[in-house]
C-alpha positions in Angstrom: -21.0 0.7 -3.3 -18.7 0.2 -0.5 -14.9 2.1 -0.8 -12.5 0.0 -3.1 -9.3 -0.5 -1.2 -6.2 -1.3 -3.6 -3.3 -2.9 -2.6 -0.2 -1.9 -5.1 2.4 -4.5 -4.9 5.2 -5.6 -7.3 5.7 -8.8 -8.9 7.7 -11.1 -6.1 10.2 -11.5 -8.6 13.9 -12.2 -6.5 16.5 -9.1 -7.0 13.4 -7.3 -8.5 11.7 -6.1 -5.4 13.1 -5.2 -1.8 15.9 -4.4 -3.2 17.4 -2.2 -0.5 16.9 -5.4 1.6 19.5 -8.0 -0.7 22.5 -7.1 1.0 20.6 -8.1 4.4 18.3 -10.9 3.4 19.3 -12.1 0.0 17.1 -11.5 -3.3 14.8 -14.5 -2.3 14.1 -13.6 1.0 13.5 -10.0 0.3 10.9 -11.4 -2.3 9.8 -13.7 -0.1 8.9 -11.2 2.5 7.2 -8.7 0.1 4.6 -11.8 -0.9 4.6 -12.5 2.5 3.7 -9.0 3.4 0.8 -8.5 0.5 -0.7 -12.4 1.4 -1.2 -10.7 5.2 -2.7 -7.1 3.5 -5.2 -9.0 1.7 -6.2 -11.1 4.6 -7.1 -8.0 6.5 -9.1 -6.7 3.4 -10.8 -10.1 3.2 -11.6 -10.0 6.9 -13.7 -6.5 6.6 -15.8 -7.9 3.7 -19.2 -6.3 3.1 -17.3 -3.4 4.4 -15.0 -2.7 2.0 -14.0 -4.1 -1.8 -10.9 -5.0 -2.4 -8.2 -5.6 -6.0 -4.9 -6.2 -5.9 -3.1 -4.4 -8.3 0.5 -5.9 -9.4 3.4 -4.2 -11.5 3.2 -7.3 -14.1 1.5 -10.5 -14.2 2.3 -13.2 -11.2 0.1 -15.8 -10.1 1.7 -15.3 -6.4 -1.3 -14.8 -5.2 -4.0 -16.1 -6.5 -4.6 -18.8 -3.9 -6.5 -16.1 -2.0 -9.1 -15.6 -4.3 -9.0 -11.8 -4.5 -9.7 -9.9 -8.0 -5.8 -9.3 -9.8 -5.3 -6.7 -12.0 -2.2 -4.7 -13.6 -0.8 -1.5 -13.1 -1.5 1.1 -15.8 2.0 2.7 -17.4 3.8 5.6 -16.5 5.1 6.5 -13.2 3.6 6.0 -9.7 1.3 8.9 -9.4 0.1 8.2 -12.8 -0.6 4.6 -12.2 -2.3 5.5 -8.8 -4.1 8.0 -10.7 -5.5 5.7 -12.8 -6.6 3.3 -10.8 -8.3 5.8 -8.4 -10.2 6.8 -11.3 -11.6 3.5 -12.2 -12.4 2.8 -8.9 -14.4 5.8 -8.7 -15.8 5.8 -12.3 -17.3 2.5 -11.3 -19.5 3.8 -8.9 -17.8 2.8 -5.1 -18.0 5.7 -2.8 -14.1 6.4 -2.2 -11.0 4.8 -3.6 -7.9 4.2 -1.5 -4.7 2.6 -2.2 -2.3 0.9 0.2 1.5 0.0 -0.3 2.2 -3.8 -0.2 5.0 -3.4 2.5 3.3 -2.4 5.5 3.2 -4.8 8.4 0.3 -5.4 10.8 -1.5 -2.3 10.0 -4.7 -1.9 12.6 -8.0 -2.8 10.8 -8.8 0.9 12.9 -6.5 3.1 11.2 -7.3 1.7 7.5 -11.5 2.4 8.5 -9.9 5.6 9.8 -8.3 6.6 6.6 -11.3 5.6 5.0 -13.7 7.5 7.3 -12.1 10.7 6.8 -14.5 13.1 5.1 -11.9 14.9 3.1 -11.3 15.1 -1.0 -8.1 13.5 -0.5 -6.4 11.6 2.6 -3.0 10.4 4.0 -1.9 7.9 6.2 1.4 8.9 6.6 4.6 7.0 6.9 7.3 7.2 9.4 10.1 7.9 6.5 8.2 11.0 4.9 6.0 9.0 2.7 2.6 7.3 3.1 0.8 4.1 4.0 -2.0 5.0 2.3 -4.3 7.3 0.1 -7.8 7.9 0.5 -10.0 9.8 -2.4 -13.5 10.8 -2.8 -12.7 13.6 -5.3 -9.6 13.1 -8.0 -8.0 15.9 -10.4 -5.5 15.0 -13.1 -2.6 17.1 -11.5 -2.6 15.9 -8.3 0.6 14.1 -8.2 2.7 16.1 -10.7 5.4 17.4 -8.8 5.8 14.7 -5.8 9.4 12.9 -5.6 8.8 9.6 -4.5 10.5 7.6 -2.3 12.2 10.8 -0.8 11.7 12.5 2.8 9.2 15.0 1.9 7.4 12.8 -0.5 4.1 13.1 1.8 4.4 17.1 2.2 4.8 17.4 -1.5 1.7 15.1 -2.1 -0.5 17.3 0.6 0.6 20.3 -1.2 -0.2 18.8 -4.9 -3.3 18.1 -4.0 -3.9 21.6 -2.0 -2.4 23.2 -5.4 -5.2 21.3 -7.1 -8.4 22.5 -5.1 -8.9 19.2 -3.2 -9.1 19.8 0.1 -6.3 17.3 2.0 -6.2 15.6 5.9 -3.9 13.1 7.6 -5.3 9.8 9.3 -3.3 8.2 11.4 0.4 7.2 11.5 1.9 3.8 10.2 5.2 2.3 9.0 6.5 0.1 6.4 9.7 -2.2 5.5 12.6 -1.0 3.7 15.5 -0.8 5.6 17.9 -3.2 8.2 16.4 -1.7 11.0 12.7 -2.2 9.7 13.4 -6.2 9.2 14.8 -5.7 13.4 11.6 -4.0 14.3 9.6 -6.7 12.1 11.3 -9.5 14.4 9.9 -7.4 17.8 6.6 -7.5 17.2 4.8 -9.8 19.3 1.9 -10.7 17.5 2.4 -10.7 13.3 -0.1 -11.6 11.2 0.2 -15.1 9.4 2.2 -15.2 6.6 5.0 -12.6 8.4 4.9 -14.9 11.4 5.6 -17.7 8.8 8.5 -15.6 6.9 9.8 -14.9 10.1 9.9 -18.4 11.3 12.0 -19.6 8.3 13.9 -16.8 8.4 15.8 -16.9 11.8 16.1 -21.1 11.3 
């Protein structure tokens, strides 16, 4: 089976998501931006069908996305690297060659560097993140432990996650570089790029009116 690529993304819910965004954009347009982000990441998933398999895998239940057609489930409980865990797992367990996971909030990534990640022949890789974090994960091989002990959201959340997985006997590479949307001067760099994908053009377009 081909890799399962799942997209982790919260509930568009206003002053629920984005929120280091409100005091720039407003609770609405932060949400609207973090559908607006997810619509365009499932776009690119849907365009490399046959190639890869795709879910989209939501905090709680929202039917903000079901126009697109792609398969919805939730989150498992606990904290991020259990939840990612888990759904590595399953992905794995049901037979599909690698599992990888991508956060909801990156903008325009290459089709090249998610095949990249996804090419890598390693237990466990990386795309890394501009802040210290990471775009995405890539798994053929899983252990139980390998995110106890990562702080997320923090600087060194990617080194910590290398190491973990090091510390569990998986062996752990880096694809390539990306960014994602979280702070005032994302949103700036978001409104420089000269070609976004659909639904970010769209977002953009009501959002300087």
């Amino acid at each position: 089976m081909p890799p399962m690529v799942i997209v982790f993304a919260k509930a568009p819910i206003p002053g629920r998501v984005k929120t280091r965004l409100i005091p720039l954009l407003g609770g609405e347009r932060a949400a609207a931006l973090h559908a607006a982000l997810v619509r365009d990441q499932i776009l690119l998933l849907q365009s490399l069908a046959g190639t890869v398999a795709c879910e989209l895998h939501t905090d709680e239940a929202t039917d903000a996305w079901t126009c697109l057609g792609v398969s919805q489930k939730l989150q498992a409980g606990g904290d991020l690297g259990e939840r990612m865990l888990a759904a590595l797992e399953t992905a794995l367990a049901s037979g599909h060659s690698s599992a990888c996971i991508l956060g909801g909030d990156i903008p325009a990534l290459p089709a090249a560097h998610l095949l990249g990640l996804l090419d890598e022949p390693g237990d466990v890789t990386f795309g890394p993140a501009e802040d210290g974090g990471f775009w995405g994960i890539a798994v053929r091989r899983v252990h139980p432990a390998m995110f106890r002990q990562v702080r997320w959201s923090a600087p060194d959340t990617l080194a910590r996650a290398i190491g973990a997985a090091r510390g569990c006997g998986l062996s752990a590479g880096l694809a390539a570089s990306w960014w994602d949307v979280d702070t005032a001067t994302d949103v700036r760099r978001l409104q420089a790029l000269a070609a976004p994908p659909p639904h970010l053009a769209a977002w953009l377009r009501d959002t300087v009116r």
